[in-house]
C-alpha positions, 0 to 999 in steps of 0.5 A: 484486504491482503498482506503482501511483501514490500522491498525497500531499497536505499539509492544515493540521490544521483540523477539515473539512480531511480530510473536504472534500479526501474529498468533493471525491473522491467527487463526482468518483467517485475511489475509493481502494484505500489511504489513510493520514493523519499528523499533522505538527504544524500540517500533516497529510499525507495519502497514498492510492492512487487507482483513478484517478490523472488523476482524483484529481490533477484534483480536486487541481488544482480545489481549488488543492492542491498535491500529489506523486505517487509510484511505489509497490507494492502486495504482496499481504499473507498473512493469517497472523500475520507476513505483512508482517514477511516482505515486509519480511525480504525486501526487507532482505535485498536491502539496500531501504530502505523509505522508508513503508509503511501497509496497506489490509485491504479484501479487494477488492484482497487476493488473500490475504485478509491485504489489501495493504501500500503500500509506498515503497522507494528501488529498485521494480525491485529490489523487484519482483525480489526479492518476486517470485522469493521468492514461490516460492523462499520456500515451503517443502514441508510433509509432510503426516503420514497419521494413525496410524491409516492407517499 
């Protein structure tokens, strides 16, 4: 788990708005490690995560766009089924609200294979604090059986 910084950009839901914004992004050789865009009536917004931010806002500012940057963790996400309901458990059970949350399934950030969720929450230490003391609290032993044969 790590925080990391998120843009978000509002576009007016044109055709070739979402694909100029990725163009100007790519030659400007800004990658992404998550992205997610939602539609809001005659605006759009779009929020990713840039592998590098001073880059990505740069581009921003060159296109006259204005934008808003915002802390966010990235959780390692299990690949079992229930792996984020289990993220989201946790942080509830330490009364976080969170505020969005989208995933990215890429396996080059997912130290899992399940991938990574973004996540915005009202209290990123706190969040911090509780996945991480969860993640060895939260396992629980199995006993492994000998088969009957061995026994």
């Amino acid at each position: 788990m790590e925080t990391a910084k998120q843009v978000s950009v509002r576009l007016i839901n044109k055709p070739g708005r979402l694909a100029q914004l990725l163009d100007a992004m790519a030659k400007a050789k800004v990658g992404y490690r998550a992205l997610v865009v939602m539609d809001s009536g005659d605006r759009g917004t779009v929020r990713f995560v840039p592998k590098d931010a001073d880059k990505a806002v740069a581009v921003l500012t060159q296109l006259n766009l204005p934008h808003e940057l915002a802390d966010v963790l990235l959780v390692d996400v299990p690949k079992q089924p229930g792996g984020f309901r289990k993220i989201c458990e946790r942080l509830a059970e330490q009364r976080l609200n969170i505020d969005y949350a989208y995933h990215s399934f890429g396996t080059e950030t997912g130290t899992k294979g399940g991938g990574v969720a973004v996540v915005k929450v009202n209290d990123l230490n706190k969040a911090q604090r509780a996945l991480s003391a969860n993640d060895t609290a939260g396992k629980q032993k199995t006993s492994v059986r000998r088969p009957v044969y061995a026994r």
